[in-house]
C-alpha atoms as a printed R data frame, in Angstrom:
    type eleno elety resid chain resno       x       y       z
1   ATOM     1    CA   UNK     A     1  27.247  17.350  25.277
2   ATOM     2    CA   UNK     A     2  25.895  19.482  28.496
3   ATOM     3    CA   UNK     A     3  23.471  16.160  29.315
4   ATOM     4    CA   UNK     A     4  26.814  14.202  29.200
5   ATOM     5    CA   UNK     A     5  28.172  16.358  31.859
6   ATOM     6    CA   UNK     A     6  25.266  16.291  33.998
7   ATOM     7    CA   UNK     A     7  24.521  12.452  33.397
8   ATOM     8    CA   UNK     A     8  27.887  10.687  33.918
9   ATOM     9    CA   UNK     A     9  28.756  12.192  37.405
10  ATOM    10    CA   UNK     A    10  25.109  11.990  38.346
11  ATOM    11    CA   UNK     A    11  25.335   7.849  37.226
12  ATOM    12    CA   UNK     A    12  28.737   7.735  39.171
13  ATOM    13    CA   UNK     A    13  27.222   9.389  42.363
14  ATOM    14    CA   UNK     A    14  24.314   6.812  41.698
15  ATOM    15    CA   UNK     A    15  26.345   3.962  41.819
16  ATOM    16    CA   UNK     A    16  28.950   5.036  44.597
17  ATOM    17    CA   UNK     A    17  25.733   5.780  47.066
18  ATOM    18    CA   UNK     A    18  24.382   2.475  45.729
19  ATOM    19    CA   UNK     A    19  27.485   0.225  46.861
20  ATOM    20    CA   UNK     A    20  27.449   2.042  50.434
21  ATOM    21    CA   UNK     A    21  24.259   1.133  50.566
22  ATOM    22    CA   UNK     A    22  24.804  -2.722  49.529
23  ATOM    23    CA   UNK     A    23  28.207  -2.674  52.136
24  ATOM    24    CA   UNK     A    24  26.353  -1.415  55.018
25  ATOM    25    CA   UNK     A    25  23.724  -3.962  54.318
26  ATOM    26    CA   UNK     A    26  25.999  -7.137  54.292
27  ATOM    27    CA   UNK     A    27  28.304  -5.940  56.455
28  ATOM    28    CA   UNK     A    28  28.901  -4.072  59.824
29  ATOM    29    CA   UNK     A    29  29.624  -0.267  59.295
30  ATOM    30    CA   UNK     A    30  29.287   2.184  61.561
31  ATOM    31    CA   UNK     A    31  26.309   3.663  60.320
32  ATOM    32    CA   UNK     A    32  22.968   2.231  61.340
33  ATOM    33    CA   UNK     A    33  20.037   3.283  58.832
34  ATOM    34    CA   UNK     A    34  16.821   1.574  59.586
35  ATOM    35    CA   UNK     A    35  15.065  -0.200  57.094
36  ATOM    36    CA   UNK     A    36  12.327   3.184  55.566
37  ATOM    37    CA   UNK     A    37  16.013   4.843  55.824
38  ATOM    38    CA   UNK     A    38  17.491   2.526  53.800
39  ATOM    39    CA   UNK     A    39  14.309   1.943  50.861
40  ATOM    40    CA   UNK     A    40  14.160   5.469  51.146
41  ATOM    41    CA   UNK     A    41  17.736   5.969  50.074
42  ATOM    42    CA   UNK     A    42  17.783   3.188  47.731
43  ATOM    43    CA   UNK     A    43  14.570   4.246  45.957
44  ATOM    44    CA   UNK     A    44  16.230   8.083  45.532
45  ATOM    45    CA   UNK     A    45  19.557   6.094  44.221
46  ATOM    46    CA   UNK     A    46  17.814   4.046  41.854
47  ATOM    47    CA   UNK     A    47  15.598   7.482  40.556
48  ATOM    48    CA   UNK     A    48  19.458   9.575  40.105
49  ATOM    49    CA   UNK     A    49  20.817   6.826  37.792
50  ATOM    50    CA   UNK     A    50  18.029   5.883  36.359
51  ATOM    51    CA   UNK     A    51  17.867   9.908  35.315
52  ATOM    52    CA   UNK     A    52  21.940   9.724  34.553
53  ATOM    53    CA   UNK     A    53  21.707   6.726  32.332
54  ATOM    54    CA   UNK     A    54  18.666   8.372  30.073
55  ATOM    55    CA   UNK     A    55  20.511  11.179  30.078
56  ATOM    56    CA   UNK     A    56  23.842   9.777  28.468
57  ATOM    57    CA   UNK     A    57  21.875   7.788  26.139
58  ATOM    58    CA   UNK     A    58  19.950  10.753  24.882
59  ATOM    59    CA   UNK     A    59  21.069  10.569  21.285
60  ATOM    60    CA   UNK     A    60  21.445   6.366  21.561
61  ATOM    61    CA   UNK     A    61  17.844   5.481  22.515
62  ATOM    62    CA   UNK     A    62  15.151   7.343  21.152
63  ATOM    63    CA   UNK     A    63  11.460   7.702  22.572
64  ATOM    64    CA   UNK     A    64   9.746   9.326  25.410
65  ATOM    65    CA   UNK     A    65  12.010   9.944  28.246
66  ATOM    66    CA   UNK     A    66   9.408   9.302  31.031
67  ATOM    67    CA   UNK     A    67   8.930   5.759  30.275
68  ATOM    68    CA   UNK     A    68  12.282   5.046  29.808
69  ATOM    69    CA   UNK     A    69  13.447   6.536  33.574
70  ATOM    70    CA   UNK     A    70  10.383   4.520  34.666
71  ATOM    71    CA   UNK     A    71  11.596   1.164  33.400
72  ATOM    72    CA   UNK     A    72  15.253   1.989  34.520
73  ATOM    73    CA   UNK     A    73  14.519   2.880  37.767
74  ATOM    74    CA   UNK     A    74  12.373  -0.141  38.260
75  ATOM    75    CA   UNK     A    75  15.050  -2.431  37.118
76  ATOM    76    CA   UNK     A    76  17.752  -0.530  39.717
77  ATOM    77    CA   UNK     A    77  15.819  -0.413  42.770
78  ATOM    78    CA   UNK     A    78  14.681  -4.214  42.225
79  ATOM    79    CA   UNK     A    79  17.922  -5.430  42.114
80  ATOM    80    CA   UNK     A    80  19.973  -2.889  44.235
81  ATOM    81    CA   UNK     A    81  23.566  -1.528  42.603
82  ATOM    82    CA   UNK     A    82  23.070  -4.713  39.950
83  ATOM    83    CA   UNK     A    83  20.215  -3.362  38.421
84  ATOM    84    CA   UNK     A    84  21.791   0.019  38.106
85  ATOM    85    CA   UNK     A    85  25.077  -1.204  36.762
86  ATOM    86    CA   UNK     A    86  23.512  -3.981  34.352
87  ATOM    87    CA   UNK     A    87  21.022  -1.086  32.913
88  ATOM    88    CA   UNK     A    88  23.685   0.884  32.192
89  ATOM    89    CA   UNK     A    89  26.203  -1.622  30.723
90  ATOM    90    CA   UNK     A    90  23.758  -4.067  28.554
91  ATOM    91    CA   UNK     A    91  21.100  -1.033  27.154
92  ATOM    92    CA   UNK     A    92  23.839   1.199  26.220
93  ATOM    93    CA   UNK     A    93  26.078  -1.658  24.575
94  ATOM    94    CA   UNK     A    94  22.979  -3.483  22.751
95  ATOM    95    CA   UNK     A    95  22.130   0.524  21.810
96  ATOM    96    CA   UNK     A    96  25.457   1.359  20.339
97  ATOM    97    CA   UNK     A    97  25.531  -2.170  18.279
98  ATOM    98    CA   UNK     A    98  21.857  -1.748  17.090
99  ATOM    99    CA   UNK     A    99  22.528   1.753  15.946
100 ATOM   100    CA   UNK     A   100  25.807   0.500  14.026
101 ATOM   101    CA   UNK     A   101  23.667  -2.088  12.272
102 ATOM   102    CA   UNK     A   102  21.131   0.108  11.663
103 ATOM   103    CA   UNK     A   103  20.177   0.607   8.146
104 ATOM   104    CA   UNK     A   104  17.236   2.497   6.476
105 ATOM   105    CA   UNK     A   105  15.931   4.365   3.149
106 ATOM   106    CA   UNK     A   106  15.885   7.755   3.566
107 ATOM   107    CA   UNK     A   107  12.836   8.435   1.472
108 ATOM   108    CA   UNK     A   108  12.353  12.031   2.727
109 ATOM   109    CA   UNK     A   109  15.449  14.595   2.613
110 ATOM   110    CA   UNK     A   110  15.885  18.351   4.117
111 ATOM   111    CA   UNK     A   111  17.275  20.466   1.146
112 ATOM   112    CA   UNK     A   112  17.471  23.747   0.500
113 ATOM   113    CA   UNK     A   113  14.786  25.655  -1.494
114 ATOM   114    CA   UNK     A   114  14.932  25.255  -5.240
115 ATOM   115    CA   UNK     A   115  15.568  28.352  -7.686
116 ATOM   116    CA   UNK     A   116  11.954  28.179  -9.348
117 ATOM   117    CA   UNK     A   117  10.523  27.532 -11.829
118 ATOM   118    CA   UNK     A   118  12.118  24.131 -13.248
119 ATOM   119    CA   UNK     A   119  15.275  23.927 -11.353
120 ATOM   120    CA   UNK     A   120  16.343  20.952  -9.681
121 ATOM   121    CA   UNK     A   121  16.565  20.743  -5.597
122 ATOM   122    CA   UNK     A   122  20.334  21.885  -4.456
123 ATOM   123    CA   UNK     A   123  22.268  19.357  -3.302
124 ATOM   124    CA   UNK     A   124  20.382  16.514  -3.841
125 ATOM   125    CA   UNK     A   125  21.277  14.300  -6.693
126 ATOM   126    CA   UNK     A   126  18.779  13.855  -9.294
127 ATOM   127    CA   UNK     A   127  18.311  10.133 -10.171
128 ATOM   128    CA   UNK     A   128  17.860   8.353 -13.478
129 ATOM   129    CA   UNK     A   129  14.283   7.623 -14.158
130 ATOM   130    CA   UNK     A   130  13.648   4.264 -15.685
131 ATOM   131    CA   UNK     A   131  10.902   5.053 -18.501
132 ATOM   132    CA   UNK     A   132  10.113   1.903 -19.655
133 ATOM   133    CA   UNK     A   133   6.762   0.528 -18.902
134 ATOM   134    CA   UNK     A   134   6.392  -2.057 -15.650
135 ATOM   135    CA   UNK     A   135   6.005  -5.025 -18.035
136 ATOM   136    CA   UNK     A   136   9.476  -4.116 -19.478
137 ATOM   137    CA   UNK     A   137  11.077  -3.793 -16.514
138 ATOM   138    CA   UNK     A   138   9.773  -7.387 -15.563
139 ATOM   139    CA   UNK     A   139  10.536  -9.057 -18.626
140 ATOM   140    CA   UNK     A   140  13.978  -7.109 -18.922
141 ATOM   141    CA   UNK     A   141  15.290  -5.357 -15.836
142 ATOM   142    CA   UNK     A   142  17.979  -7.977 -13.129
143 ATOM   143    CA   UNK     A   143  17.320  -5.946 -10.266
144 ATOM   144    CA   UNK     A   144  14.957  -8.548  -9.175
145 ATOM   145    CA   UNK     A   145  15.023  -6.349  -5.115
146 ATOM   146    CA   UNK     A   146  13.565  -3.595  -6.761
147 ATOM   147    CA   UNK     A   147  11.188  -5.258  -8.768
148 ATOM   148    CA   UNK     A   148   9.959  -7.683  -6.159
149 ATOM   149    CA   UNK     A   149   8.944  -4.086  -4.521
150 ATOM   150    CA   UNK     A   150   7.250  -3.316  -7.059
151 ATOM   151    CA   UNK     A   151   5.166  -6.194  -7.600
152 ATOM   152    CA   UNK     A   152   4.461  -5.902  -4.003
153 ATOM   153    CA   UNK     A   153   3.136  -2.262  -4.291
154 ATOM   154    CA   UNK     A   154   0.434  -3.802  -6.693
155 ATOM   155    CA   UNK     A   155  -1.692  -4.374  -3.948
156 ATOM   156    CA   UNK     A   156  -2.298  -0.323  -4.194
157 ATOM   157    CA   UNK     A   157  -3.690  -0.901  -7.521
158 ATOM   158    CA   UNK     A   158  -7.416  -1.722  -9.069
159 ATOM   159    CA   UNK     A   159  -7.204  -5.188  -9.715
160 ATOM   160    CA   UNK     A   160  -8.157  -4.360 -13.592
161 ATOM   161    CA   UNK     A   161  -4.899  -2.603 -14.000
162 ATOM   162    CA   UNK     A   162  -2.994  -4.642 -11.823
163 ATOM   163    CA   UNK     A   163  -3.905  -8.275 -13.178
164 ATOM   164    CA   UNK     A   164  -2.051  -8.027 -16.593
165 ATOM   165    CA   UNK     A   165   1.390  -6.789 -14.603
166 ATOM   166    CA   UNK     A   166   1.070  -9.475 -11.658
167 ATOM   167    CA   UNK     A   167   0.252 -12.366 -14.812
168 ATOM   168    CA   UNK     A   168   3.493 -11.525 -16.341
169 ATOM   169    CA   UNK     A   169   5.659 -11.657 -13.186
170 ATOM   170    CA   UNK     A   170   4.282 -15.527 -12.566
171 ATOM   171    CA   UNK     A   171   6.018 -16.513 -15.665
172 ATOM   172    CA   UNK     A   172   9.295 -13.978 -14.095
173 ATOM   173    CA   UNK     A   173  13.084 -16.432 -13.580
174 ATOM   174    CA   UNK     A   174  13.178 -15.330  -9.922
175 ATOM   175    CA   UNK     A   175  11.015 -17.439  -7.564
176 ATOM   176    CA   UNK     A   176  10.229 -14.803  -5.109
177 ATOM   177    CA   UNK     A   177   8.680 -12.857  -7.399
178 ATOM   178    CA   UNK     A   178   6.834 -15.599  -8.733
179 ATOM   179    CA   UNK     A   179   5.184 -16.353  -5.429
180 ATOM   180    CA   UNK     A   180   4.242 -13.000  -4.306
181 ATOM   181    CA   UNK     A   181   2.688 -12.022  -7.616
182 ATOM   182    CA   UNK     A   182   0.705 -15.824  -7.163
183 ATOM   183    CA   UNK     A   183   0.001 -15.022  -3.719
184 ATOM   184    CA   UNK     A   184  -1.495 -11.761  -4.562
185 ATOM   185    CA   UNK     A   185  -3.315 -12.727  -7.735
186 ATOM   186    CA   UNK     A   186  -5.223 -15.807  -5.737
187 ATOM   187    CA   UNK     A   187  -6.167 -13.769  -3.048
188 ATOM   188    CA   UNK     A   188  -7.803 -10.824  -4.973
189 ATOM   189    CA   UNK     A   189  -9.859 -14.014  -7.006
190 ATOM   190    CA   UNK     A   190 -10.743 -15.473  -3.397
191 ATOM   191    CA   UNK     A   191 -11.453 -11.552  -2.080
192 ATOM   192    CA   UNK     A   192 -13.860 -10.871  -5.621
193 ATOM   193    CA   UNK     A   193 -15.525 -14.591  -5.000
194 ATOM   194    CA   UNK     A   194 -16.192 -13.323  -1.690
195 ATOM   195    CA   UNK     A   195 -18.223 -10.400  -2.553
196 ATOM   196    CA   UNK     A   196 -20.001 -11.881  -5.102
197 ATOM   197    CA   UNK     A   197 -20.973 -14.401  -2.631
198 ATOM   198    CA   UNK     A   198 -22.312 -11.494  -0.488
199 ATOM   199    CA   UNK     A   199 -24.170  -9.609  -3.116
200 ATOM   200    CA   UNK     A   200 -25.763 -12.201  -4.068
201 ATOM   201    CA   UNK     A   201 -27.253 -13.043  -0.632
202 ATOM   202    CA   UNK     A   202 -28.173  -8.986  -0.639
203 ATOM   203    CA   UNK     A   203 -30.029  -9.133  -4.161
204 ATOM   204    CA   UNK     A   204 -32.315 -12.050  -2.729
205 ATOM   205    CA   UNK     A   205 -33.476  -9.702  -0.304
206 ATOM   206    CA   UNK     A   206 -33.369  -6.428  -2.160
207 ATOM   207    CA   UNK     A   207 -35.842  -4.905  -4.247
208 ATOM   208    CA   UNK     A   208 -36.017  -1.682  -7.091
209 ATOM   209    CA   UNK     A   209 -33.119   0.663  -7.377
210 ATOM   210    CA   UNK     A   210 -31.180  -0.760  -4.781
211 ATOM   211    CA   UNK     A   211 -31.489  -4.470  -6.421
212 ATOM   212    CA   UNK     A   212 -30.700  -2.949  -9.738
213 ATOM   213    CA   UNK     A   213 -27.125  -1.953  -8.265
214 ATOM   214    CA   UNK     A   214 -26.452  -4.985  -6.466
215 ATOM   215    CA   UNK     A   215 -26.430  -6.725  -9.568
216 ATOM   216    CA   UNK     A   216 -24.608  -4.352 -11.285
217 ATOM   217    CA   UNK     A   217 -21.974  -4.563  -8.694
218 ATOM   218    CA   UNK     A   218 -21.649  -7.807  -8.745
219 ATOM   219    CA   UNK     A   219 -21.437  -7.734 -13.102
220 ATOM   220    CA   UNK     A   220 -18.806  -5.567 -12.188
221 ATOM   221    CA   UNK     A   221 -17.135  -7.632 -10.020
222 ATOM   222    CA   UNK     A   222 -17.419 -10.522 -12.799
223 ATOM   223    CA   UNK     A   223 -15.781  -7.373 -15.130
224 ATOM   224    CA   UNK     A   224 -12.705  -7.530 -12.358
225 ATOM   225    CA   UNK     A   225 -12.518 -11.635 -12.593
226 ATOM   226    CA   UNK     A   226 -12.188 -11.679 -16.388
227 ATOM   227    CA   UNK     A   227  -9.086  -9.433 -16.236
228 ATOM   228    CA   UNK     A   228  -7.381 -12.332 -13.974
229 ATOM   229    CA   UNK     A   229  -8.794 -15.056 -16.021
230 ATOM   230    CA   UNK     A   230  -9.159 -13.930 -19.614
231 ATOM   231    CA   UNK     A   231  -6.445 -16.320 -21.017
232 ATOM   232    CA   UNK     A   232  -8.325 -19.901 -19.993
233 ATOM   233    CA   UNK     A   233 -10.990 -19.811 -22.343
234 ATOM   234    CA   UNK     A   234 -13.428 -21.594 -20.961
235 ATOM   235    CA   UNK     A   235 -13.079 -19.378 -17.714
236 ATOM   236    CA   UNK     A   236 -13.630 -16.480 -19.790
237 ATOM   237    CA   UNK     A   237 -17.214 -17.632 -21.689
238 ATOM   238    CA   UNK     A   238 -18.342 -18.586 -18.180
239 ATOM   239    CA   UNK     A   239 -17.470 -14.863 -16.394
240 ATOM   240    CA   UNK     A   240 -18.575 -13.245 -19.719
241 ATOM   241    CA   UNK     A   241 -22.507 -14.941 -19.330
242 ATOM   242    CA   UNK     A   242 -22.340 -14.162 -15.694
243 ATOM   243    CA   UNK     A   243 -21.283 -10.556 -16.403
244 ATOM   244    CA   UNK     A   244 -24.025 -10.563 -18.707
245 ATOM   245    CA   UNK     A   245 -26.862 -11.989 -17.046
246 ATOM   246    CA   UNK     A   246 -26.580  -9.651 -13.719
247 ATOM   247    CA   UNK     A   247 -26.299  -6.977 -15.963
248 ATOM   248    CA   UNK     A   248 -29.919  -8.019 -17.750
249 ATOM   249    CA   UNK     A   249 -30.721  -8.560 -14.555
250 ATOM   250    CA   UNK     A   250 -29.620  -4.970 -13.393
251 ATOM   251    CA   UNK     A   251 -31.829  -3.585 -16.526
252 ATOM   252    CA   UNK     A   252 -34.697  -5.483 -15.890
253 ATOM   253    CA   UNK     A   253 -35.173  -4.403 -12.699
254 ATOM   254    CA   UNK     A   254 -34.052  -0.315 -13.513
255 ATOM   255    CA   UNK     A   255 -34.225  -0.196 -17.118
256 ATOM   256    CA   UNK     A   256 -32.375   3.608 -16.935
257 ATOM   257    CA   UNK     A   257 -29.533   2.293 -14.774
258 ATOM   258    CA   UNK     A   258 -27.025   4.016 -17.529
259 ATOM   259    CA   UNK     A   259 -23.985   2.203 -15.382
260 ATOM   260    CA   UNK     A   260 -25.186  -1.357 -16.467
261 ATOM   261    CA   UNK     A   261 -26.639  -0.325 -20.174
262 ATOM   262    CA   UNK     A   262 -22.533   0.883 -20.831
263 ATOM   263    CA   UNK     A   263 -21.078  -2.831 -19.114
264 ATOM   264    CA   UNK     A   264 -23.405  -4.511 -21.048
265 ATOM   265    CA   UNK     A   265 -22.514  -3.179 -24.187
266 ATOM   266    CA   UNK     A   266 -18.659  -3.897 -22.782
267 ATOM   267    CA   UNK     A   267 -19.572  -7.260 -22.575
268 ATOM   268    CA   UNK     A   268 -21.280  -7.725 -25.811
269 ATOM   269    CA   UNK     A   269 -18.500  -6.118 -27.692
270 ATOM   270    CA   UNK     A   270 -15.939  -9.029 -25.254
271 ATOM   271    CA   UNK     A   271 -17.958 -11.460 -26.650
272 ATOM   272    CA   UNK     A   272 -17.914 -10.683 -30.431
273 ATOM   273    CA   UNK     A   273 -21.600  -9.276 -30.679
274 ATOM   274    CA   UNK     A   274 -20.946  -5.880 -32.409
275 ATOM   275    CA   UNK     A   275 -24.625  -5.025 -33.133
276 ATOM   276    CA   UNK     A   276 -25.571  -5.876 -29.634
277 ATOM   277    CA   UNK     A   277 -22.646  -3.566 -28.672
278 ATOM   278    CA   UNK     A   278 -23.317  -0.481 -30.446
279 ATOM   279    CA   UNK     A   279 -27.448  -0.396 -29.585
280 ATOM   280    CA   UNK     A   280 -26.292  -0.785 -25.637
281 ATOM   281    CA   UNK     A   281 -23.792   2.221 -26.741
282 ATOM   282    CA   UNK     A   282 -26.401   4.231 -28.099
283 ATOM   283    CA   UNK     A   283 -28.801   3.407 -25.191
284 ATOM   284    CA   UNK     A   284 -26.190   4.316 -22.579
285 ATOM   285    CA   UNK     A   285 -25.642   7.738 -24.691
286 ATOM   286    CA   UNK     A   286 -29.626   8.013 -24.499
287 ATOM   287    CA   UNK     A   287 -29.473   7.418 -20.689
288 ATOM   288    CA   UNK     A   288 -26.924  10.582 -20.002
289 ATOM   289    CA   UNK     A   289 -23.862   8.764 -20.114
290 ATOM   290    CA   UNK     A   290 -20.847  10.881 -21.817
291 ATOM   291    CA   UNK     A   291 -20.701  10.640 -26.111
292 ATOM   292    CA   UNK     A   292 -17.228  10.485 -25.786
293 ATOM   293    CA   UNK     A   293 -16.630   7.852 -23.123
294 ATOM   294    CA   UNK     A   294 -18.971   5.881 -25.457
295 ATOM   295    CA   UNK     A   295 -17.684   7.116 -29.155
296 ATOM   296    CA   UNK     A   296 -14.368   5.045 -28.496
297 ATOM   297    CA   UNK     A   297 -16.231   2.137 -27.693
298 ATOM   298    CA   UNK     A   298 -18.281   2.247 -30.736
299 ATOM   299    CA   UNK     A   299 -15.741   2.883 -33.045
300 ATOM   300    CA   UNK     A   300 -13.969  -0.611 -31.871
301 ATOM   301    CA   UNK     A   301 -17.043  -2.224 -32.729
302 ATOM   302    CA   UNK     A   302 -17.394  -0.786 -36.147
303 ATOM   303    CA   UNK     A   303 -13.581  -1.934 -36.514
304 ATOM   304    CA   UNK     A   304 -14.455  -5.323 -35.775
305 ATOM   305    CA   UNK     A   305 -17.539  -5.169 -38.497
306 ATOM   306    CA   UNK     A   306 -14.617  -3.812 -40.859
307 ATOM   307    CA   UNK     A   307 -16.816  -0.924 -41.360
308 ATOM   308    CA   UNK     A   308 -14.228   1.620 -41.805
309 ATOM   309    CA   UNK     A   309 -16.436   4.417 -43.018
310 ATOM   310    CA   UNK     A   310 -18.329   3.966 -39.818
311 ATOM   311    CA   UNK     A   311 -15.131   3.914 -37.917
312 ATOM   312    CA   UNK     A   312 -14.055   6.909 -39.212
313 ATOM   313    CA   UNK     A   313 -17.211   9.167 -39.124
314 ATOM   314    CA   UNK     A   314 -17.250   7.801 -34.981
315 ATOM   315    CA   UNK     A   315 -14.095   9.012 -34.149
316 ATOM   316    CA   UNK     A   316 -14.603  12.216 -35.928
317 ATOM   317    CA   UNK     A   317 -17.769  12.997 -33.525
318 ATOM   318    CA   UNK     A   318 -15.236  12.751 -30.496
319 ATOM   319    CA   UNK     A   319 -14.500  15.766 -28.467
320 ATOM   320    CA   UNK     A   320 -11.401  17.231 -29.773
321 ATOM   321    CA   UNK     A   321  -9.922  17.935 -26.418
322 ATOM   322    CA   UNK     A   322 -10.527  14.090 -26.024
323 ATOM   323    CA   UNK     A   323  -8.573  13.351 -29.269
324 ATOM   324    CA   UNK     A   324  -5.459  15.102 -28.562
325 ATOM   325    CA   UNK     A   325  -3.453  13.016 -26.182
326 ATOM   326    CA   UNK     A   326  -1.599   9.739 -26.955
327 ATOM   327    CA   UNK     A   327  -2.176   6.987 -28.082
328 ATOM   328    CA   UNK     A   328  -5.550   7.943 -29.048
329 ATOM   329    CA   UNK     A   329  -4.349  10.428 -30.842
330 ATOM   330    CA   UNK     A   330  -2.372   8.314 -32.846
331 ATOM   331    CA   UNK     A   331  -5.454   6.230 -33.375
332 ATOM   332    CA   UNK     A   332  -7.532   8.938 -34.705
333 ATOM   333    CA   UNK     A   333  -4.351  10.267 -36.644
334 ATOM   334    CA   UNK     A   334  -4.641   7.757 -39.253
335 ATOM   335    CA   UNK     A   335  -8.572   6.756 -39.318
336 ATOM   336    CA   UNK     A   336 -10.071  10.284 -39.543
């Protein structure tokens, strides 16, 4: 309120020194400034209600005051009393329209400190949380603004974990939603072509350890392709061998690399090749790499020998801190 006092007298003394100046230059007065005089005055007119009008539109416009006056006085002393009067008039009538359009999520509130421990924030209403998986929501949810958001956000996520939610919006009713998740699903395939393309170039040049995990990258990066492509089957037996091959490839060339002896045995197991599988589990578990990051593994591949003894004595080896949360738990519930 006090910069509203200051600033719209200050403008009004502005614009009253302004006019005298534009009368006495059009017409004869009896006052006779010369023409530094007259800049002089002008320039120290244009500065006062260029100061005034910032001043009243403190809570309008935000930003750094400096520039603002800068630009304001500019426009005032290059066209003298119009420049002045226009500034004021058009910025503070496109300000006060902008900021009655304005509309925004507030996705960070002020509230007061909770009562700990468990107690909700005061005053701020506690929404519903929708605890149905993403897929769900896709296949069941209307709000298609919220959910086109979502799919959006996807972007955030590894492209193993994001592929199977994007695939299911493409077959979504709402065409936006359609598009992005297309849009986004072609270009992580063009971004993971890309790199192999690069790695590739890098292995030809590349030599012991460092060629090892160049090819290992870019098995992985086959890994990331199958996820997008799994359902066209001949897509899939073509990323499978690839996946496969750099991954010999990664062996031959560092037969410890425990990274590429656990993908291969991913890939063999992918493929249907359960004996293959569980020696490149046992290898990896050889190599260092954790029993029970491997167990789980092995135990599919006994379950898809239908060797259910062997299933069961696997997932009893697993780390019981390992076996207690859902849905492996579940799993291991009814096998062992």
């Amino acid at each position: 309120m006090l910069r509203s006092f200051f600033g719209i007298p200050a403008l009004c003394i502005a614009l009253i020194a302004e006019f005298a100046l534009i009368v006495q230059l059009v017409a004869e007065t009896g006052i006779n400034l010369s023409t530094n005089m007259w800049v002089l005055a002008h320039l120290l007119a244009s500065i006062l209600a260029a100061i005034a009008t910032a001043s009243v539109m403190q809570t309008l416009v935000p930003g750094k005051r400096p520039s603002l006056i800068l630009l304001f006085a500019s426009m005032g002393f290059f066209m003298p009393f119009i420049g002045a009067v226009g500034t004021w008039l058009a910025v503070t009538f496109g300000a006060i329209m902008a900021n009655g359009r304005h509309q925004e999520n507030i996705f960070w509130q002020y509230t007061s400190n909770a009562d700990l421990p468990f107690a909700a924030p005061i005053d701020r209403p506690i929404p519903k949380l929708d605890s149905r998986g993403f897929i769900e929501q896709l296949m069941f949810d209307k709000k298609t603004d919220e959910l086109y958001n979502k799919v959006a956000a996807t972007r955030h996520i590894r492209d193993s974990q994001s592929a199977p939610l994007l695939k299911t919006a493409i077959g979504h009713d709402n065409e936006r939603i359609r598009l992005v998740a297309y849009q986004m699903l072609d270009k992580k395939i063009n971004r993971l072509n890309r790199e192999i393309q690069r790695l590739e170039s890098d292995a030809r040049l590349a030599s012991g350890a460092g060629k090892s995990n160049i090819h290992l990258q870019i098995a992985n990066n086959y890994w990331e392709l199958l996820t997008i492509e799994e359902d066209e089957p001949v897509a899939r037996e073509e990323l499978l061998s690839k996946a496969e091959n750099h991954a010999a490839q990664s062996l031959a060339t560092a037969p410890s690399n425990v990274n590429a002896q656990f993908l291969l045995g991913q890939i063999f197991l992918k493929q249907n090749e359960t004996e293959k599988a569980n020696c490149a589990f046992k290898r990896s578990i050889e190599l260092g790499i954790s029993k029970d990051k491997a167990l789980p593994y092995m135990a599919e591949a006994a379950f898809a020998r239908r060797d259910f003894n062997l299933l069961r004595s696997t997932l009893k080896a697993i780390d019981p801190a390992y076996r207690a949360y859902p849905p492996f738990s579940n799993v291991i519930e009814f096998w062992a």
